[in-house]
C-alpha positions in Angstrom: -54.6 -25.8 -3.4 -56.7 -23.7 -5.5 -55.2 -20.9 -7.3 -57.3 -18.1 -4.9 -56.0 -19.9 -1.9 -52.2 -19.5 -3.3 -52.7 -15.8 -3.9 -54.1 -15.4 -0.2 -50.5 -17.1 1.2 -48.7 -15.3 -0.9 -50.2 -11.7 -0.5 -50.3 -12.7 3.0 -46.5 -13.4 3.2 -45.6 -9.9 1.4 -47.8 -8.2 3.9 -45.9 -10.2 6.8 -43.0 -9.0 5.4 -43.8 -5.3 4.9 -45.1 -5.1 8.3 -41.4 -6.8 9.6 -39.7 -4.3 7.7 -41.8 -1.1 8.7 -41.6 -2.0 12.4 -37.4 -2.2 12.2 -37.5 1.0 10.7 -40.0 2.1 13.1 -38.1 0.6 16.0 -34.6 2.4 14.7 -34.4 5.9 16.7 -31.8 8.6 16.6 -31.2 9.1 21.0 -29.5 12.4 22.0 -26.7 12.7 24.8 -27.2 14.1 27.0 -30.9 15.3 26.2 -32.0 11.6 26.5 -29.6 10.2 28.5 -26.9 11.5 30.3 -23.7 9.2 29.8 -22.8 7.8 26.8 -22.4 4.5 28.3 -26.3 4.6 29.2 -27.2 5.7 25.8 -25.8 2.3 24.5 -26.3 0.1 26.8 -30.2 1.1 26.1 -29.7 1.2 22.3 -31.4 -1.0 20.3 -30.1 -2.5 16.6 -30.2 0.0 14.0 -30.4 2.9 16.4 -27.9 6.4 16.1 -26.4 8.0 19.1 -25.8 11.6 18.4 -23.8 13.4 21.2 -25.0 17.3 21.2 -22.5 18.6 23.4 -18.8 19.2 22.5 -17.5 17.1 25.3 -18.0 14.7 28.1 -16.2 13.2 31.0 -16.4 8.9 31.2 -14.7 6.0 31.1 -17.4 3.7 29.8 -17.4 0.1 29.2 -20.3 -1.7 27.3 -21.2 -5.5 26.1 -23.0 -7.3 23.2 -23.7 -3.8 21.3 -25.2 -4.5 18.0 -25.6 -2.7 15.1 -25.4 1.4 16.5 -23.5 4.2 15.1 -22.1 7.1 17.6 -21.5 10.5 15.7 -21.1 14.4 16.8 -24.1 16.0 16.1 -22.8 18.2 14.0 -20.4 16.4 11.1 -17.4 16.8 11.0 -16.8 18.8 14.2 -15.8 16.4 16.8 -16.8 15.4 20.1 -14.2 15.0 23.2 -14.5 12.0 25.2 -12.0 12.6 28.0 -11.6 9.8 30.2 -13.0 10.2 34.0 -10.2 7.5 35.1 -6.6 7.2 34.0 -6.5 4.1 35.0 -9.2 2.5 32.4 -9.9 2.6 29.2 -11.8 5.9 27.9 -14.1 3.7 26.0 -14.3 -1.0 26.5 -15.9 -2.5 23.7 -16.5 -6.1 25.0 -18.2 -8.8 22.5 -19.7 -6.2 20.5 -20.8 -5.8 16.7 -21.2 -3.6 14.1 -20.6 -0.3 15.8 -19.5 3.1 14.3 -17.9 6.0 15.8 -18.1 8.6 14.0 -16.3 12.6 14.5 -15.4 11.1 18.0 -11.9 12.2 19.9 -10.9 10.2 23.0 -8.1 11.3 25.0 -6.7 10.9 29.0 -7.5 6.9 29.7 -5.4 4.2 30.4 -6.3 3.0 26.8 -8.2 5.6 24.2 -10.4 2.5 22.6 -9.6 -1.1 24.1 -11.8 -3.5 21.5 -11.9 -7.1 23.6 -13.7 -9.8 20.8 -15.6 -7.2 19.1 -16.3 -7.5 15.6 -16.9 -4.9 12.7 -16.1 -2.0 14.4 -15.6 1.1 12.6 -13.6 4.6 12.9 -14.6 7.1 10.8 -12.7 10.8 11.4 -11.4 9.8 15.2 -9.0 10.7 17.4 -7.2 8.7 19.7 -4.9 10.9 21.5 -2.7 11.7 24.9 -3.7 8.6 26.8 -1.6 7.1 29.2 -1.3 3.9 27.1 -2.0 2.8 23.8 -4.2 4.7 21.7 -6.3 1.9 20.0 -5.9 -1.8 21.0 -7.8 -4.4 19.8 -7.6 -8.4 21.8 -9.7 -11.3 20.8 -10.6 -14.1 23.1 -10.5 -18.0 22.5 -13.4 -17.8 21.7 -14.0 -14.5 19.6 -15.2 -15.7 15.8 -13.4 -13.4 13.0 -12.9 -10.0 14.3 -11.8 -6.5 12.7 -11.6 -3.0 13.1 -10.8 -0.4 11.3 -9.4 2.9 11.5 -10.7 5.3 8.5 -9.6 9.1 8.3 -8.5 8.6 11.6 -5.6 10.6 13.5 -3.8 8.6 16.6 -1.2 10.9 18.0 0.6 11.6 21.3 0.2 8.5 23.3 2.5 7.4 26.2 2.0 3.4 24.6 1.9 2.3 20.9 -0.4 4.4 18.5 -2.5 1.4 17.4 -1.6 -2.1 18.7 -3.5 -5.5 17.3 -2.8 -8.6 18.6 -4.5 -11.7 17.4 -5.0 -15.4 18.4 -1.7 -17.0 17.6 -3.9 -20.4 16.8 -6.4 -18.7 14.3 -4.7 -15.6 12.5 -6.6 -15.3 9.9 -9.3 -14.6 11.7 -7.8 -11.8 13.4 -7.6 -8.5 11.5 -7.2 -4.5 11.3 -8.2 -2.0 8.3 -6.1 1.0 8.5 -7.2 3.5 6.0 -6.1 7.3 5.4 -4.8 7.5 8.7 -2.0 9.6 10.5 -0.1 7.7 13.4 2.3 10.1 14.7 4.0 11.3 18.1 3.7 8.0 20.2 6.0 6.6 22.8 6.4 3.1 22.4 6.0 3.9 18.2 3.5 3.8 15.8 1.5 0.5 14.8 2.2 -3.3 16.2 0.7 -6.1 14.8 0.9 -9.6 16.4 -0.3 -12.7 15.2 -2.9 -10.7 13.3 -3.8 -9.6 9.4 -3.8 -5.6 8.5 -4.4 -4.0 5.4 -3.4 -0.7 5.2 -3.2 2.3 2.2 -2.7 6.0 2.1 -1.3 6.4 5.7 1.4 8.0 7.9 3.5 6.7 10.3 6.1 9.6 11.9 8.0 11.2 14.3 7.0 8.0 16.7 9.5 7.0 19.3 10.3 3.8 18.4 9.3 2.1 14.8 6.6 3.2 12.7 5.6 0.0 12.4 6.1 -3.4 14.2 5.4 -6.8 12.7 5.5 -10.3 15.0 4.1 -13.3 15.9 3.4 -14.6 12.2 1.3 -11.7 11.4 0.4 -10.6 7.4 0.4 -6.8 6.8 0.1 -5.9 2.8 0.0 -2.1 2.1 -1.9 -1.4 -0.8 -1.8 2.1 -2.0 -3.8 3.4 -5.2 -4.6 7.2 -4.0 -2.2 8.9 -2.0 1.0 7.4 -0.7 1.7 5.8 2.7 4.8 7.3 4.4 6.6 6.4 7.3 9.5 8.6 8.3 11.5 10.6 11.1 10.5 7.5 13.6 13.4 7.4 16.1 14.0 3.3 16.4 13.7 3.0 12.6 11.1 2.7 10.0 9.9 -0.7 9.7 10.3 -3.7 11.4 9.3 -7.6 10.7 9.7 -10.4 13.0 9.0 -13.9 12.3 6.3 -12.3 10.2 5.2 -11.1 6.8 5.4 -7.4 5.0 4.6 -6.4 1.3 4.2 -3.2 0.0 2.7 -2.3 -3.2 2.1 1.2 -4.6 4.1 4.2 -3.9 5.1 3.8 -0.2 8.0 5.9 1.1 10.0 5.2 3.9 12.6 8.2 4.5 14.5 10.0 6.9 14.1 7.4 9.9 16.8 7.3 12.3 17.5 3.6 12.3 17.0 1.1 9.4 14.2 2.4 7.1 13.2 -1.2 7.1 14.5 -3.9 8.9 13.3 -8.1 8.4 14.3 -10.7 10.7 13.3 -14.5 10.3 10.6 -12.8 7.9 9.2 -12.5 4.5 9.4 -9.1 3.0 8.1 -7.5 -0.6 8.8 -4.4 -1.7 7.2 -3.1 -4.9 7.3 0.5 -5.8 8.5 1.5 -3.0 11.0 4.0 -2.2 14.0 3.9 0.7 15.9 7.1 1.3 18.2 9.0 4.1 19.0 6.4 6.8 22.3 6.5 9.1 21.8 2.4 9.0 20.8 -0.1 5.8 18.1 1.5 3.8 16.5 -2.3 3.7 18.3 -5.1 5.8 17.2 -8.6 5.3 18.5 -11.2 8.5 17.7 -14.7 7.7 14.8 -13.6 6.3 14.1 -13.8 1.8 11.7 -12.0 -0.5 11.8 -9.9 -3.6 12.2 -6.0 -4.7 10.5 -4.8 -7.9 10.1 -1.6 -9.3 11.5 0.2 -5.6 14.3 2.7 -4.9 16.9 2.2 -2.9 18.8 5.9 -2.5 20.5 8.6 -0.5 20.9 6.4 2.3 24.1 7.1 4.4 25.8 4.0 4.4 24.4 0.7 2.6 21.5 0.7 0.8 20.7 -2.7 0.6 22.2 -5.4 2.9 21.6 -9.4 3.2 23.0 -11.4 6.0 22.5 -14.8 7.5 21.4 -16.7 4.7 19.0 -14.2 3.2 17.6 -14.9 0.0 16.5 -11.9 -2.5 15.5 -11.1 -5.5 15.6 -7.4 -7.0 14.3 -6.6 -10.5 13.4 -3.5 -12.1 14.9 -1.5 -9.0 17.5 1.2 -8.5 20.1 1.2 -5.8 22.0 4.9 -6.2 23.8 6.9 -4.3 24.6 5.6 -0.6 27.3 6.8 1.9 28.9 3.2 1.1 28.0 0.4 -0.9 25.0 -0.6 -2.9 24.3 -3.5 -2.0 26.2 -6.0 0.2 25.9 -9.9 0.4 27.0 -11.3 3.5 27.1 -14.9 5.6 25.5 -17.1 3.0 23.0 -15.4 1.8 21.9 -15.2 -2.1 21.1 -12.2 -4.3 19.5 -12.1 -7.4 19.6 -8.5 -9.4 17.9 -9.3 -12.7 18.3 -7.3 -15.3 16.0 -3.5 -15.3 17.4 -2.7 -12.5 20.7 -0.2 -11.8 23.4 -0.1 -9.3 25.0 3.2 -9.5 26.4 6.1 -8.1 27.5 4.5 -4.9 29.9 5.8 -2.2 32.3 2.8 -2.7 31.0 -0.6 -4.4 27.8 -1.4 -6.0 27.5 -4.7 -5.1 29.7 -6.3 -2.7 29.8 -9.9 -1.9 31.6 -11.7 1.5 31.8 -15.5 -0.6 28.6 -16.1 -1.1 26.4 -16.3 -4.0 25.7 -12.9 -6.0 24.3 -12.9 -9.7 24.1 -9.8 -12.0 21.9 -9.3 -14.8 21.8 -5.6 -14.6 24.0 -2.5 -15.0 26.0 -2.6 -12.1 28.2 0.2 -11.2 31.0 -1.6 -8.7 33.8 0.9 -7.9 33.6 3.8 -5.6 32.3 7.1 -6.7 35.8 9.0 -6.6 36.9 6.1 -9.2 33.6 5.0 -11.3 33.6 3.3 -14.3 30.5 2.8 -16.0 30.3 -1.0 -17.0 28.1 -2.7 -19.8 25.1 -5.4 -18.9 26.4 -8.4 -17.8 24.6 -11.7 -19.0 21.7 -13.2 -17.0 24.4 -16.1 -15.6 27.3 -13.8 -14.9 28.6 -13.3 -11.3 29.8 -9.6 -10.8 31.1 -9.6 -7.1 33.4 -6.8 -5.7 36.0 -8.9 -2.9 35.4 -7.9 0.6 38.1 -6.1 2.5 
């Protein structure tokens, strides 16, 4: 080919590819509800990829359900005042997002369906400033299908209160977790019946949130799911839930930053057949164990244990734990107890002091101490020295 020939191809591929790239942008259009179409559910079923929905009035009245959106954002017309959504039926979903992709809500509040949002196989679907509140079930639930590929959602700036289900509730494909997953991001979860977040057979990352004042637990973990909390601005709390704080089942939990779990009226955080990290984190004012481990092991670094009414930290059924760097001060009763063949490791940084009776108590089972360890009652405490790294300090049980 001659060298003029090559430069006709070539300018003749740019030019293909400008006029590809001019007609998507020329194709992408900003449609108005109601001004272009009425319902919402019109406006996407007509969108095309790339295309904006703005919604002009302050509220509408639907219970929509759409397929096989791609690519379109829904927003208020004015940021960061919200639109209404208020479902026609209380018996479905305010808004059914089946196999859909790459949609974003934006300044959107949904309220008075069976379901706020009910995501079934949808993928890369965003929240950005919602509301998911007073519906008669769960406020946001996302499902995937046998044969949904990866799928996630997430929640961003987000406030789920006030619903007569769970707050959020994801529940994966037992047979391909990992491919299952939730992003919850600067959110408030608060005021909801059955309690705050579930997760089942599903992944979540999560930072900078609040769980509280739900009915049962903040948050619920099953079915082999993976949460990790991952806080690097503001703190995730999760407190005054009335079941208790946290709670893993057959599942796994780690929290990193500056969580605090306080003031829930059960367990702040309860494992059962589970794996459960704490680091930095920070336990305080529960009737029942601050942290309770059942047949379950992991590690605490860096965390507070404190101010909890009766034990701050208890192991049964063959837990295994480690706790380094940590302070366990100032329970109701006893540090930390070591119970039914389980195993506890307090290396040494960390402190065991100021407790109601022992600081570390131990039913005949295995308890090492490389720490200062404070292990009489308050009304009688005697400060003792570091042990060594292979010294047992165990208080007898009663």
């Amino acid at each position: 080919m001659s060298t003029r020939s090559r430069r006709l191809v070539i300018l003749g591929t740019l030019a293909a590819a400008l006029v590809v790239a001019v007609g998507a942008q020329v194709l992408a259009d900003t449609i108005d509800v109601p001004g272009d179409y009425n319902t919402l559910r019109e406006a996407l079923q007509e969108a095309d990829s790339g295309d904006v929905i703005e919604i002009s009035r302050t509220s509408l009245r639907e219970s929509l359900s759409v397929r096989n959106v791609r690519n379109v954002t829904v927003r208020s017309e004015r940021e960061g005042r919200s639109v209404t959504i208020t479902g026609r039926y209380d018996s479905k979903p305010v808004i059914e997002l089946i196999n859909c992709r790459d949609v974003v809500f934006q300044d959107i509040a949904v309220q008075s369906g069976s379901v706020g949002v009910q995501l079934t196989g949808s993928q890369e679907v965003t929240f950005l400033r919602c509301a998911m509140q007073k519906n008669f079930g769960t406020g946001v639930v996302g499902t995937d299908t046998s044969t949904s590929g990866a799928t996630l959602f997430t929640l961003d700036e987000c406030t789920i209160e006030q619903n007569l289900g769970w707050g959020v509730e994801r529940v994966g494909d037992p047979n391909r977790i990992q491919d299952s997953k939730i992003e919850i991001l600067n959110t408030t979860i608060r005021d909801n019946a059955l309690g705050g977040f579930r997760i089942h057979a599903a992944v979540a990352t999560a930072a900078s949130s609040t769980f509280a004042r739900n009915d049962g637990y903040g948050i619920f973990v099953d079915g082999q799911a993976e949460v990790t909390f991952n806080d690097s601005g503001a703190a995730t709390q999760v407190t005054d839930n009335a079941l208790g704080g946290i709670l893993v089942q057959d599942a796994s939990l780690t929290l990193r930053g500056a969580a605090s779990v306080r003031g829930n009226r059960g367990p702040g955080i309860r494992a059962e057949g589970a794996q459960l990290t704490l680091d930095g984190t920070t336990v305080s004012g529960h009737t029942e164990p601050g942290v309770l481990y059942v047949s379950s092991q992991g590690s605490i670094l860096r965390s507070f244990i404190q101010e909890n009414a009766g034990v701050g930290l208890r192991l049964d059924a063959a837990s295994t734990v480690t706790v380094s760097g940590t302070t366990v001060a100032r329970q109701g009763g006893n540090g930390i107890e070591v119970l039914n063949g389980s195993t506890a490791t307090v290396n040494e940084g960390s402190l065991l002091t100021e407790n109601g009776a022992s600081g570390l108590l131990a039913d005949a089972t295995a308890a090492t101490v490389a720490a200062s360890c404070d292990s009489t009652p308050t009304r009688r405490r005697m400060k003792r020295s570091t042990p060594s790294r292979t010294q047992t300090a165990v208080s007898p049980a009663p």
